[in-house]
C-alpha positions, -999 to +999 in steps of 0.1 A: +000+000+000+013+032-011+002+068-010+015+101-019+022+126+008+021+162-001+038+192+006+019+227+015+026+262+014+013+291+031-005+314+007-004+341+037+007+338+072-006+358+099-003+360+138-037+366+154-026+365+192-010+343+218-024+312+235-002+301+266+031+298+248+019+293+209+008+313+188-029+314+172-024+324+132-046+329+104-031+315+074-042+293+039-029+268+031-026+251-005-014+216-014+017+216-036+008+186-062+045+191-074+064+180-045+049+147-025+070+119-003+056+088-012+048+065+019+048+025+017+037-003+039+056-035+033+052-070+043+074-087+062+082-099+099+093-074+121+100-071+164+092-037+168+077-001+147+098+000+119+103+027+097+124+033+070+136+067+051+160+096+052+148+116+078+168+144+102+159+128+137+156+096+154+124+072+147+113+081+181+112+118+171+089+109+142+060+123+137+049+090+122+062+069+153+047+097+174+010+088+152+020+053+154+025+052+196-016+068+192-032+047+173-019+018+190-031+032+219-066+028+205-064-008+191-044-039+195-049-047+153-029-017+148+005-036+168-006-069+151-001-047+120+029-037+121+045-069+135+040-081+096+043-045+082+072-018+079+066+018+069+090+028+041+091+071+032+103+081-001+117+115+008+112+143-015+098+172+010+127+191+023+126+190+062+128+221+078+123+241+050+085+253+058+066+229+036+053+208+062+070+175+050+067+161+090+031+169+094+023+154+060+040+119+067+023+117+097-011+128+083-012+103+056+004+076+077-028+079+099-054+079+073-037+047+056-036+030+094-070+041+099-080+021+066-060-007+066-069-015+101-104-005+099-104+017+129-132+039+116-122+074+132-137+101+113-116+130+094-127+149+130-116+128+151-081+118+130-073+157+132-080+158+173-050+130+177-029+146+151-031+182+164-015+168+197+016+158+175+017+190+152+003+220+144+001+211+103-012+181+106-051+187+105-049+204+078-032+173+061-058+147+073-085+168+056-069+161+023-079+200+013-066+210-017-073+249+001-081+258+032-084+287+057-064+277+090-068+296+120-060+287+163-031+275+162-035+250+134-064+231+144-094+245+128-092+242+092-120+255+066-121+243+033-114+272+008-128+262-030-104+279-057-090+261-086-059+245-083-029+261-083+011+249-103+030+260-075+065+254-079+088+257-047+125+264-041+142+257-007+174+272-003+206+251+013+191+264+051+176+248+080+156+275+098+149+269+135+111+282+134+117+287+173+144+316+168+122+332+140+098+328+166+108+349+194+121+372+167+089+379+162+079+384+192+111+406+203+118+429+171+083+426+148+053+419+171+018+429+157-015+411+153-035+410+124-067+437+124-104+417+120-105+438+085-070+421+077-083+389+089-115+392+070-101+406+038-075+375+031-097+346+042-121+355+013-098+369-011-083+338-038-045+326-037-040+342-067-051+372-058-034+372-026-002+366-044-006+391-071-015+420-044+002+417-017+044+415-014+067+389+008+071+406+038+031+417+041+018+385+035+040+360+058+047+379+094+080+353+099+099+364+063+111+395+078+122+377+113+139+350+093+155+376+071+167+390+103+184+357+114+190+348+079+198+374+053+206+353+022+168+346+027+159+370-007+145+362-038+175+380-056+197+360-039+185+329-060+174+324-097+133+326-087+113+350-096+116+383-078+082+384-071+081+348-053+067+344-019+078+328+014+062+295+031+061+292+068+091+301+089+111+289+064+132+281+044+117+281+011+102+304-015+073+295-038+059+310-072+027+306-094+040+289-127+017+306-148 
């Protein structure tokens, strides 16, 4: 059993205000069909939770083994499972680069455990486990193509526009979204007006993109240019007019 595992980008990013130590956004987010990890199960006989890829951090640090440790929690098939299964990830999705690569893998993991074990949890209830693990990840167990995201990732609207050829480029840096964080918060704090807030949930990608410029749209580009300062368009061979996804690191353009 295999299934593709998207990336995403952040159309806009905005901080709406603080809860405890995160931070609530309003953002869209839009599936990149041009970028996707492909993840596998495989037959065989195996002692433990194995998983197999190139990833930056230990299995236990997985957001996979982290949905994997859940799920079992909820029913014995899903051990039995993966006593005669391993999970195998195709990397493609830079990590750390502000595409969402770790939320994805985890998101699709879950819907493909939820089938093949016939758990019958509901889109709702697969985004309540997969919130506790990351932020992204509802948004990836809806299988949106668009969608408004607001809270702090967990409530995710559908948002019908046609789909988009985004094409991404991630620069040779690993951005720690924690520094650009409390950048932020020390040198470019502001919240994002209810007109703001209104005006960009309704208005279309495209639109979005064609209107408003890097720094305006994303509230972490000029933080990470702060920490980071090859982090420019002109820097690279990508449009000047690309856009930035996440905290980072890469850029992303319309391929008209």
């Amino acid at each position: 059993m295999t299934k593709k595992s998207y990336a995403k980008v952040n159309i806009f990013l905005k901080i709406s205000g603080k809860r405890g130590s995160y931070h609530e956004l309003v953002s869209r987010f839009v599936r990149v069909h041009s970028l996707f990890d492909e993840v596998t199960f495989k037959k065989g006989t195996f002692s433990k939770f194995t998983l197999a890829g190139e990833f930056g951090c230990t299995t236990e640090q997985n957001t996979i083994y982290k949905a994997y440790k859940k799920l079992e929690s909820l029913s014995l098939d899903v051990k039995a499972y993966f006593q005669n299964h391993k999970v195998i990830v195709n990397k493609n999705i830079p990590e750390f680069a502000g595409l969402g690569g770790g939320s994805s893998n985890c998101a699709t993991f879950m819907i493909m455990v939820n089938e093949v074990c016939n758990l019958g949890l509901s889109k709702d209830e697969l985004s309540s486990i997969g919130a506790t693990i990351g932020a992204d990840v509802p948004f990836f167990i809806y299988e949106y193509e668009s969608a408004n995201v607001t809270g702090i990732g967990e409530i995710v609207k559908k948002f019908d526009e046609p789909i988009l050829n985004i094409k991404t480029f991630t620069p040779p840096i690993q951005c720690n979204t924690g520094d650009i964080f409390t950048t932020f918060r020390d040198f470019y704090y502001k919240e994002i007006s209810q007109k703001e807030r209104v005006q960009l949930l309704n208005m279309s990608s495209i639109d979005i993109l064609d209107t408003f410029n890097i720094s305006f749209a994303n509230d972490l580009y000029l933080p990470a240019v702060k920490l980071y300062s090859e982090l420019t368009p002109t820097q690279y061979n990508i449009p000047p007019h690309s856009h930035f996804s996440g905290s980072g690191s890469s850029f992303f353009y319309i391929n008209k």
